[in-house]
Structures are given as structure tokens and as C-alpha cells.
C-alpha positions as a printed Julia matrix, in Angstrom:
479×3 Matrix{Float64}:
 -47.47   31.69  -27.93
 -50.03   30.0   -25.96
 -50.18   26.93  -27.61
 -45.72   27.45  -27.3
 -46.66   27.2   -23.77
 -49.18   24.31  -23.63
 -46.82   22.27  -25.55
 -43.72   23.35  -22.48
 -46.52   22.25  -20.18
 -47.26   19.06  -21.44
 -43.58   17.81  -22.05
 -42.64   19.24  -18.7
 -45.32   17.13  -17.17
 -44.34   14.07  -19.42
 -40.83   14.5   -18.34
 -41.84   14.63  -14.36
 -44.18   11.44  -15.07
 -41.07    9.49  -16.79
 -39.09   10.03  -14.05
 -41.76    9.2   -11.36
 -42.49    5.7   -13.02
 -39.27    4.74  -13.47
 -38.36    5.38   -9.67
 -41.69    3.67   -8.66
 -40.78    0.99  -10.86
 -37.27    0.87   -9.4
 -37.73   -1.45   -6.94
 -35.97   -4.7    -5.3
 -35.33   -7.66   -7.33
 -37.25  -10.98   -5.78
 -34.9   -13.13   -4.26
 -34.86  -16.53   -3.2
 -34.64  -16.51    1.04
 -31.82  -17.98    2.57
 -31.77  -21.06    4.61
 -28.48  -21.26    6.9
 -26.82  -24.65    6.99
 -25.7   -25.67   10.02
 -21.95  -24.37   10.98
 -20.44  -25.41   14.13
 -17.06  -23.76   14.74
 -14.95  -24.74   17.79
 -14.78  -20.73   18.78
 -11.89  -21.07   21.31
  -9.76  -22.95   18.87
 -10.38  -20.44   16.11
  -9.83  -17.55   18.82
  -6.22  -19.17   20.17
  -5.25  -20.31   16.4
  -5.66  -16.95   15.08
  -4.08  -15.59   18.46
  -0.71  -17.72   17.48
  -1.12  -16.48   13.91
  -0.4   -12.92   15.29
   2.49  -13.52   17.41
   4.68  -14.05   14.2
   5.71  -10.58   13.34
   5.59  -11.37    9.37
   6.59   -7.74    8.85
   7.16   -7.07    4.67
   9.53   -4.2     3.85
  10.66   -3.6     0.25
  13.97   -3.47    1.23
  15.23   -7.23    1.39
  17.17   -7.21    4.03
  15.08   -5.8     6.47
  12.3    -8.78    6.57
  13.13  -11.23    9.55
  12.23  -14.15    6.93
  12.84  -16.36   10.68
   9.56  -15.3    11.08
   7.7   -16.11    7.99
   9.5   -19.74    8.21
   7.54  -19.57   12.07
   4.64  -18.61   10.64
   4.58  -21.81    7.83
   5.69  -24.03   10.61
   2.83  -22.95   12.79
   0.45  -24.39    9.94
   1.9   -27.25   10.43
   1.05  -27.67   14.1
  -2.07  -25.96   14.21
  -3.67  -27.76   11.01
  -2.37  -31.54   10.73
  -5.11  -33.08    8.63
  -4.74  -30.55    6.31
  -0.86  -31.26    5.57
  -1.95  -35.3     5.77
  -5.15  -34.79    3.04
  -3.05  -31.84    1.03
  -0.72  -31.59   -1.19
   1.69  -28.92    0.5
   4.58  -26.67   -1.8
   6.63  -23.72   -1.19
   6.53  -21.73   -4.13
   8.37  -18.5    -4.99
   9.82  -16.36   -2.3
   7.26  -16.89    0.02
   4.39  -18.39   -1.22
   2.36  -21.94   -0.13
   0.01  -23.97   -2.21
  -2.3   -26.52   -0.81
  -3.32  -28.81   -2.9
  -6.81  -30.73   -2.12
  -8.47  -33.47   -4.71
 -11.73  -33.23   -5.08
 -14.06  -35.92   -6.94
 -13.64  -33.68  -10.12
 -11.01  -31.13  -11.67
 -13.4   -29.62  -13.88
 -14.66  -26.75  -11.36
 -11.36  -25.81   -9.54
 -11.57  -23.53   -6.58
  -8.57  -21.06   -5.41
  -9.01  -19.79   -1.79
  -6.33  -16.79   -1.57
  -4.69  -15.04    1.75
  -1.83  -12.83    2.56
   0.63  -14.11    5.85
   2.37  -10.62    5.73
   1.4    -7.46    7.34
   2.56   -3.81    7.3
   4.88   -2.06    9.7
   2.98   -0.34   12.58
   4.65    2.21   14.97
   4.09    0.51   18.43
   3.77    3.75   20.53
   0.52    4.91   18.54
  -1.11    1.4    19.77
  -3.14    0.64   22.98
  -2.06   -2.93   22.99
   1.3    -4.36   21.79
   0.83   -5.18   18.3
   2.14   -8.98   18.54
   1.04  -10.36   21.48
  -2.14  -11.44   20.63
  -3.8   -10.46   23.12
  -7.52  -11.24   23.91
  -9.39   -8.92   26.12
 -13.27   -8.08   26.57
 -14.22  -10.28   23.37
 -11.68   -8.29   21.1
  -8.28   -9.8    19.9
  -6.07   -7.08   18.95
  -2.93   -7.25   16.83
  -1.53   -6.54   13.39
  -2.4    -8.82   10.45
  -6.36   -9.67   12.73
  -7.92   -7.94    9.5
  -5.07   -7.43    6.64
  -5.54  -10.88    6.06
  -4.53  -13.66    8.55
  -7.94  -13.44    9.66
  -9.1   -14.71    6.0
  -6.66  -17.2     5.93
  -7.71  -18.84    9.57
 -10.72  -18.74    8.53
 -10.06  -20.83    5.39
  -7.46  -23.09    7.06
 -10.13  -23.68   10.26
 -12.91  -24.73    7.73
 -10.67  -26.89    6.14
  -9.69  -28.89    9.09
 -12.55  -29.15   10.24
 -13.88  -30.05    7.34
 -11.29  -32.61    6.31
 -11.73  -34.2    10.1
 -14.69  -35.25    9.16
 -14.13  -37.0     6.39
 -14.78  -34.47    3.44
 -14.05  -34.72   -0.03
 -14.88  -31.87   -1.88
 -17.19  -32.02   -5.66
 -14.32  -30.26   -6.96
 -10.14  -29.43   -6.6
  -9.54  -27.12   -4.4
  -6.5   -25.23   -3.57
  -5.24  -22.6    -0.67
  -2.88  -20.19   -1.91
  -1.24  -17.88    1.01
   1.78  -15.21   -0.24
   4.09  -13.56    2.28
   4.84  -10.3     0.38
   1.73   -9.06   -0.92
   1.95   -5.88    0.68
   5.54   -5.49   -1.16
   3.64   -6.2    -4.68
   5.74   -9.46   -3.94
   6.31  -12.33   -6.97
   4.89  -15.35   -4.72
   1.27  -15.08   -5.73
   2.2   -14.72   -9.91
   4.66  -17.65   -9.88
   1.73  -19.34   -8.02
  -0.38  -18.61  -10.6
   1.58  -19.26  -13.72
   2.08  -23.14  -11.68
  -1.86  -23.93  -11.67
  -1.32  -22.49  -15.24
   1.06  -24.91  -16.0
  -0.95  -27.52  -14.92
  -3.87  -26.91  -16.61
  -6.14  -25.7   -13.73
  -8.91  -23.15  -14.63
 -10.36  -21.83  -11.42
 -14.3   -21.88  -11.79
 -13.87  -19.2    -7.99
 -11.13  -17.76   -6.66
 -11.92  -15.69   -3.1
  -9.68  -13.2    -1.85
  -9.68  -10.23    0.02
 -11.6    -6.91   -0.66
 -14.83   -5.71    0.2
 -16.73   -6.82    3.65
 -20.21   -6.81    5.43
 -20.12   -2.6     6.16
 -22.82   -0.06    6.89
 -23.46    3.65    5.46
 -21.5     3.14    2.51
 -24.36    4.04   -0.19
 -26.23    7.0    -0.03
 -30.07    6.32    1.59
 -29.07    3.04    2.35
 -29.61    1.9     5.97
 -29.39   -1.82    5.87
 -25.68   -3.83    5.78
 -23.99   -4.17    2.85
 -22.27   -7.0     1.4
 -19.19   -5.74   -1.15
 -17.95   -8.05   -3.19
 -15.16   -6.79   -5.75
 -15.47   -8.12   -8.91
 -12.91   -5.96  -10.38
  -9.68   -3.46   -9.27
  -9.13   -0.18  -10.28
  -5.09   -0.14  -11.71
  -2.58    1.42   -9.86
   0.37    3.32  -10.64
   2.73    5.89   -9.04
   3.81    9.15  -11.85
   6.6    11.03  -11.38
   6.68   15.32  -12.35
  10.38   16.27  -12.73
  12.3    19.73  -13.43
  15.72   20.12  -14.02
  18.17   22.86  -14.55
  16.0    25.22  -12.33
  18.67   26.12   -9.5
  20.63   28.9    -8.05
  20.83   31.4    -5.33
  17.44   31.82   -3.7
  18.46   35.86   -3.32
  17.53   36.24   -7.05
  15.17   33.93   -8.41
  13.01   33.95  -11.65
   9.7    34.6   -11.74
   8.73   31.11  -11.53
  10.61   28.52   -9.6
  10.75   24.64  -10.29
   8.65   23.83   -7.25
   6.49   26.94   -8.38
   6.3    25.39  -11.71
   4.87   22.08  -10.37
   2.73   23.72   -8.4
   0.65   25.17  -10.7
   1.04   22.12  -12.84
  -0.38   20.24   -9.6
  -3.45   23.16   -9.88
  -3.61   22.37  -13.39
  -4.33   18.15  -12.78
  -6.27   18.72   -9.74
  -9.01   21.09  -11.46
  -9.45   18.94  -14.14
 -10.53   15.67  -13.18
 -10.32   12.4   -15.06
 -13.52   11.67  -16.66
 -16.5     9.85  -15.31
 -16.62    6.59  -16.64
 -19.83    4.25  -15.5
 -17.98    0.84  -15.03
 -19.81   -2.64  -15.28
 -19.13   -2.87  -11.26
 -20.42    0.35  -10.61
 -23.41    0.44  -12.63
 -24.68   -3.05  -10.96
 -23.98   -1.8    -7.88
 -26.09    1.55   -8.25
 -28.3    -0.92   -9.95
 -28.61   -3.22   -6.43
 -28.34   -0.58   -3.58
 -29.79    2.13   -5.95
 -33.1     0.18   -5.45
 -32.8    -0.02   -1.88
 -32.43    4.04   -0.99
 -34.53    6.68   -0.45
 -37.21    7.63   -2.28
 -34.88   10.87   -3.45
 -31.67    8.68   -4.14
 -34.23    5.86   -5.62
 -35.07    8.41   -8.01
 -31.63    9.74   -8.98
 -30.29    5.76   -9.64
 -33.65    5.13  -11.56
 -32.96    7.58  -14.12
 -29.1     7.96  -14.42
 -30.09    8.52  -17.94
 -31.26   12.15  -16.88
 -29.22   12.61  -13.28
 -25.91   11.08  -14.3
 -24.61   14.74  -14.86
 -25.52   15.63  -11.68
 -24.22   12.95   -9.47
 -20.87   13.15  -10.99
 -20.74   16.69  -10.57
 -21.3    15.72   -6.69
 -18.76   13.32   -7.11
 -16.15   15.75   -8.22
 -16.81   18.42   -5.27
 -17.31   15.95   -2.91
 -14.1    13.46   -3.78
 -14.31   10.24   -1.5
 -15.18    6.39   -2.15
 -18.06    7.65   -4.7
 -15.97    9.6    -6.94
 -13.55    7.03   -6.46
 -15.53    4.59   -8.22
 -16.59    7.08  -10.91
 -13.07    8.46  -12.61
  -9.62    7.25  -12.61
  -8.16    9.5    -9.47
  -5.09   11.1    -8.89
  -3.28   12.51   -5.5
  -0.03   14.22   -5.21
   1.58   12.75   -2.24
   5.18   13.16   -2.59
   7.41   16.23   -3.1
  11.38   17.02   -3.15
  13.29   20.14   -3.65
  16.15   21.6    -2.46
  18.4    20.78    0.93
  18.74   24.21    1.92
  16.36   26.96    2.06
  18.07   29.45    0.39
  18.81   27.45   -2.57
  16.86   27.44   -5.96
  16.63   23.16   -6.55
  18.74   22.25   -9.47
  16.26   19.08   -9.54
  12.29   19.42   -8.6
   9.93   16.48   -8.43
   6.8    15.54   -7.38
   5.26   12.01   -7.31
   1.75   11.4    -8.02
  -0.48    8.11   -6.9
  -3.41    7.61   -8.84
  -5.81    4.6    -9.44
  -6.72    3.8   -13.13
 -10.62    2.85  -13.84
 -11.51    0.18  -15.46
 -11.36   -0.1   -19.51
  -8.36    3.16  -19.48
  -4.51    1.71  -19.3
  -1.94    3.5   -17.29
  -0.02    5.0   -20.41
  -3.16    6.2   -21.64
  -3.51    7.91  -18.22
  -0.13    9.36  -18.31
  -0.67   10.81  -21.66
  -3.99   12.32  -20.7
  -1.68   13.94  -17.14
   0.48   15.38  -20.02
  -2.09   17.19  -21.7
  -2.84   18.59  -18.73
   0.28   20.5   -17.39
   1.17   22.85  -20.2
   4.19   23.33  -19.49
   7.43   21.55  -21.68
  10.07   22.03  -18.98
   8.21   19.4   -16.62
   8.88   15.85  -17.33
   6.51   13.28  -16.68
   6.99    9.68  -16.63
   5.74    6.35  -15.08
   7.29    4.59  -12.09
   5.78    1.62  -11.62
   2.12    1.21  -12.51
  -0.73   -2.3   -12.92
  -3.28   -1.52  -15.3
  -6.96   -2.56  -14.35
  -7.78   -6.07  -13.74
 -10.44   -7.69  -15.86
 -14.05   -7.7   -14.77
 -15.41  -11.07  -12.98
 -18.9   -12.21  -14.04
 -22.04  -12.04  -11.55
 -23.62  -14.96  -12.56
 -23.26  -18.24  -12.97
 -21.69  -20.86  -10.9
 -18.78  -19.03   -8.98
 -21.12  -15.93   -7.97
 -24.18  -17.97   -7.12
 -22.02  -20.31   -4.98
 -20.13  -16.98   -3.69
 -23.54  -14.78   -2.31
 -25.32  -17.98   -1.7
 -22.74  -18.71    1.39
 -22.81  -14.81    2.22
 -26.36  -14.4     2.31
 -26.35  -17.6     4.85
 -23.96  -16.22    6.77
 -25.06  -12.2     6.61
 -28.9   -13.22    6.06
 -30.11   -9.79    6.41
 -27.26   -8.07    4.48
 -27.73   -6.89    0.74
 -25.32   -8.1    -1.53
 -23.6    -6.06   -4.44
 -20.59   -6.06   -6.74
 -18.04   -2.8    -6.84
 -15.41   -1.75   -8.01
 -12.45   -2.15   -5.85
  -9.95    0.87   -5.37
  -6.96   -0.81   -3.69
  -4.58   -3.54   -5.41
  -4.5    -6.95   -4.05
  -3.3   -10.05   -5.07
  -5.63  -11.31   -6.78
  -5.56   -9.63   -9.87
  -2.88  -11.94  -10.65
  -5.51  -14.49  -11.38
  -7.48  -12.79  -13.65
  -5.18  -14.82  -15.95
  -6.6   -17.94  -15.89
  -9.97  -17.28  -14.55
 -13.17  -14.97  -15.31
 -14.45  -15.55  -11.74
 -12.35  -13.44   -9.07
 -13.93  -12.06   -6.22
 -12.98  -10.18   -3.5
 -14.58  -10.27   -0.34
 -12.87   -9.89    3.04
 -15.43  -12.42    5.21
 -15.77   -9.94    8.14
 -18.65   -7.73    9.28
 -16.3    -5.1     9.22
 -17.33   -1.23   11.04
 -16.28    2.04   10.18
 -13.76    2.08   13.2
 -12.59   -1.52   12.14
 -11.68   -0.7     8.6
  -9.22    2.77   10.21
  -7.4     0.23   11.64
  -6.11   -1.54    8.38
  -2.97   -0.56    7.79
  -3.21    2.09   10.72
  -3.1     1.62   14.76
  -4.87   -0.34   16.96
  -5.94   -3.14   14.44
  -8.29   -5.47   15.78
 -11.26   -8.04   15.61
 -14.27   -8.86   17.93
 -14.13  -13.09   18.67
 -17.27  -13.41   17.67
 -16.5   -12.0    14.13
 -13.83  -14.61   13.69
 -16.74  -17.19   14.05
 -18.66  -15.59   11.27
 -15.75  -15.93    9.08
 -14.81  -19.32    9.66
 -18.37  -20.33    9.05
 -18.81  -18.71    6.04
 -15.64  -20.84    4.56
 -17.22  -23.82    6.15
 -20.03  -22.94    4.34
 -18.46  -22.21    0.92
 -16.05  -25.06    0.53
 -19.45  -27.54    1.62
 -21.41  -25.75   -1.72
 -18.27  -26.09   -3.65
């Protein structure tokens, strides 16, 4: 027994030293310091430009015939006036139902880049604002209105670098293009008939840069220093629909279970058993970057995932949020009908479903795996519309170095990591014809900012809207 006990000892100790090397050892990777190139921005012309951007209510519905498509033909006319050396040096095309392509030749095809925006912007319910949502109005260094963030901000800042740029005389190394859609928010067509057009013409984007993650703050546990995101992949997305039929009747006498009942506990059912954790190529480089920036305590849980990976995904699970997010495909009920009346048993029960797919699973896969789970053959599940995951963008090579190289000028005391991005943009459209899509919203963006995407009182300080029109500037120089 003693020596039983010696030999617990020792492998107890070996185990403690293991994991106390690798977290020493699990420091920073040396990194080449950045030296900012010069970037001078004419900051009231960026500030009024982006001003007039937001005054065209470029409001997407799904519904056809509610979009005021007046103003989206405003809003492409205003490019016009606010960017003439770009329409002079560019090739300029309406494509699709709403979509624009720039066209700019470059002294070589072979390393095409795609710049991609959004012109259209969500509804917003005016009497939950502080400022009028169209106006564009600029007060105490902030200019508020819908569309500042959700992406016409991206897009002024490529279409300011540009002109600025092409003023000047600039001819790029390589093609470049500028693709803006006005119904990405609608899951629109512009963007993929945009797409299958470069196809058609043989163009292989060596970068594409579109919206996604930002310069943010207390995102990654013991992590104190900004954060550069850049999404190098999307989680897929798909809505699933729970039906029951036959289930009605008088509410006086009802069986033991009724169809909402039913769901219920098949809702129970999905909800305590989670998808399972799956460590993604974006994830696992970003606990990889930012793991070796924490705490000595989180330091020593992203050193060793080999022995703590257990553990952190059962916080994930209890916890829920952005981290668990990135760990498991996810699924939230969000949607319920029954019956008209509240006395009467629904002859129809249904509950819809919204869940986002991680990376390497499909979405009929996923809806197979939801039907294992509710145990019950009465309940009918089936997909309503769902996007599997896009493909995974490389982080080296030409696209990414030329990609953080511009951020790290810009940001120069921000970290920079890939991750996995959980909503659906447009740019997984051009995962088609190129292995180098990232995502990065060009904004220093703060907790407060990011509630107003796609909620009230959206808005951007002026001086932010400098930093993004640099970091284009920047970019499309390297390129």
C-alpha cells in the first residue's frame, strides 16, 4: 500500500508539473511591431458623406411591396455625386435586384480584391429613439442614425478611401472591385448573382472584406487589452419548425396532454440536451491567440485544453452566451402558435425554432439529431429555410497578412484573432470562389455600440469614422 501511494504521489505531482509548464510555456507569439503609414482623411467630408448616406431610408422588408425602392435608387444616385472619380476610374453595373459592382483595374488580375457592404438597413420603431433615425444628425462628436454601424459605415469608408485614393492618381498592384447589396438583411439575391458574375469572368478573389467582427473589449475571459475579431468563418443558420395536428377540441375536457403541452416538453427535451461541443479551426486559434494573453488561471485552462476542455464546456453549457455560442451548434425557441381562443384545444400547434449550425455539421444533419431528441411521433419536425456553414478562410498567407497588417496599423495596440462568426452575412456567398473571406466590421466598436445594431439609438462617434476610412486607405495602398 505504501508504495500504491508513492506511486499516486508521484503521478499526481507529474500531472500538476505538466500542467504548470505548459501554461508557463503558453505565452505570446513574437510579432513583428507595426509601423503606421501615413493616412490623411478629410474628417468633415467623411462626417457629411456618411451623414447623406443616412438620410436615405433604405429600409428592407421581405415583403416586396413594402420597400420604397425610390430610396435605394437615391441612395445609388448619391454615389454618384458624392464619389465622381470613382464612377470616372470604375467600371460601374447594377446587378440583380439591388446590387452595384465597381470595377477598378489594377496593374495585375492575378490577386483580385472584393471589398463588400450592405446599403440596406432594418426597420427601427422611431419612438424608442432619442434622435430621429434619418436625419443624420451630428451632435457632441456622435452621428446618430440607422445603417451608421449595419454597414453604410463600411461602405463610406471603402468608397472615401477610394476617392481619395483614385484623386491622387492610384493604380492599384491588383483588380479590385466594390460590391454593395441592398437586401442583405432580407437574405436578398444581389450579392450571389454578384458573385456567380466575377465567377463568370474568371476572377478569383485573393481577399474579400466584409462585415463581422470589430475592435471590442471584455470579450475573452482574463483578457484586458482590445481585441481585434476577424471572422474567418459563419456558423449556418436555419429556422425548424415543431408541428401537431389533430390535437383540438373543447378546452372543458382536454386529454392529459395537450398539443402545446406536447411541445413543451419536447422544447424541455432539446433544451436539456445540448448540441455537442465541437472545437472549430476558428475557435481553437482564437483560444490559441487570446488564450495566451489571460490570466494566469485562464492561461492555464487554454494551455491544456487537452485536460480542461471538459470543464470549460461544461461552463459553456450553464452559462450559454457568445462562448457557448462558439462551442456547439445552438438552438432557441422563439416562436409559438396555438389556438385563437382560450377555451379552445388548437387543432394545429407549432413552434419555430432558430438555431445556428457549427462548422463541419449540415443543417439536415442538425434536424435529424432535433428528431432524436423529442420522443414523441405525433410532433412533426421539418426545415424552413436553413444555410449550412460557410467554409473556413485561411490565416496565413497573402490575404490575412495584408488583412491584420492594415489592422494592427490602424488598432496598434489591439490583439488580433480569428473566430467564429455567429450571425449570417453576405459574404458567405463568396466562399465560392475564394478561400480568403474575412469579416471584420472596421470600427472600434463598445459594448453600448454593438446594442444598437439592429436595436435603438444606433450610432457612431466622428472620430471612429476616421479610423475606418483609414484603415481602407490603408488596405487598398498594401493591396
Amino acid at each position: 500500500m505504501t508504495y500504491f501511494w508513492l506511486a499516486l504521489a508521484a503521478l499526481v505531482v507529474a500531472f500538476l508539473a505538466v500542467i504548470l509548464i505548459r501554461t508557463l510555456r503558453f505565452r505570446p507569439k513574437a510579432a513583428a511591431p507595426a509601423t503606421a503609414s501615413e493616412a490623411v482623411v478629410d474628417e468633415q467630408k467623411a462626417i457629411d458623406d456618411l451623414a447623406a448616406m443616412i438620410r436615405c431610408k433604405t429600409v428592407s422588408y421581405y415583403e416586396d411591396e413594402r420597400i420604397d425602392k425610390a430610396e435605394f435608387a437615391k441612395f445609388r444616385a448619391l454615389l454618384k455625386t458624392l464619389y465622381p472619380t470613382v464612377f470616372e476610374r470604375c467600371t460601374y453595373e447594377e446587378i440583380g435586384p439591388s446590387g452595384v459592382l465597381f470595377s477598378l483595374k489594377g496593374k495585375s488580375a492575378e490577386k483580385p480584391a472584393v471589398f463588400m457592404s450592405h446599403y440596406d438597413v432594418v426597420p427601427v420603431n422611431e419612438e424608442q429613439w432619442s434622435k430621429p433615425a434619418f436625419d443624420g444628425i451630428v451632435e457632441d462628436g456622435v452621428l446618430w442614425g440607422r445603417g451608421t454601424l449595419d454597414t453604410k459605415g463600411t461602405l463610406l469608408g471603402t468608397m472615401e478611401a477610394a476617392e481619395q485614393l483614385l484623386k491622387g492618381g492610384f493604380v492599384p498592384e491588383n483588380d479590385m472591385y466594390f460590391a454593395f447589396a441592398g437586401d442583405e438583411e432580407v437574405a436578398g439575391k444581389s450579392q450571389p448573382i454578384i458573385v456567380e458574375t466575377l465567377r463568370a469572368r474568371g476572377v478569383t478573389p485573393a481577399i474579400v472584406v466584409d462585415e463581422g467582427g470589430a475592435v471590442v473589449e471584455g470579450i475573452f475571459p482574463g483578457v484586458s487589452e482590445p481585441c481585434a475579431l476577424v471572422g474567418i468563418a459563419e456558423k449556418g443558420l436555419m429556422d425548424a419548425q415543431f408541428v401537431i395536428e389533430g390535437a383540438g377540441g373543447h378546452a372543458s375536457a382536454p386529454p392529459p396532454h395537450t398539443g402545446i403541452g406536447r411541445l413543451s416538453r419536447a422544447v424541455t427535451r432539446i433544451e436539456g440536451k445540448p448540441f455537442p461541443r465541437v472545437l472549430t479551426k476558428p475557435v481553437a486559434e482564437m483560444f490559441d491567440t487570446l488564450g495566451r494573453r489571460s490570466s494566469f488561471v485562464y492561461r492555464m485552462i487554454f494551455a491544456n485544453l487537452w485536460c480542461f476542455l471538459p470543464v470549460l464546456d461544461g461552463i459553456c453549457k450553464k452559462s450559454g452566451g457568445e462562448l457557448n455560442a462558439m462551442m456547439r451548434t445552438t438552438c432557441a425557441f422563439t416562436m409559438a402558435e396555438g389556438s385563437k381562443a382560450s377555451n379552445v384545444l388548437p387543432p394545429r400547434a407549432r413552434m419555430v425554432a432558430n438555431l445556428r449550425v457549427i462548422s463541419g455539421s449540415t443543417c439536415e444533419e442538425t434536424l435529424s439529431a432535433l428528431k432524436g431528441r423529442l420522443d414523441d411521433d405525433g410532433i412533426q419536425a421539418s426545415i424552413i429555410h436553413g444555410t449550412d456553414p460557410s467554409k473556413i478562410s485561411e490565416t496565413t498567407g497573402y490575404g490575412w497578412e495584408k488583412l491584420t497588417a492594415a489592422i494592427a496599423e490602424t488598432w496598434p495596440d489591439t490583439l488580433i484573432s480569428p473566430y467564429l462568426m455567429f450571425a449570417a452575412s453576405d459574404s458567405r456567398h463568396y466562399c465560392a470562389i475564394s478561400d480568403d473571406v474575412y469579416r471584420f466590421s472596421a470600427m472600434a466598436l463598445s459594448k453600448e455600440d454593438r446594442a444598437g445594431i439592429h436595436g435603438n439609438d444606433e450610432r457612431i462617434a466622428t472620430d471612429k469614422i476616421v479610423k475606418t476610412v483609414q484603415f481602407y486607405l490603408r488596405l487598398m495602398r498594401s493591396l
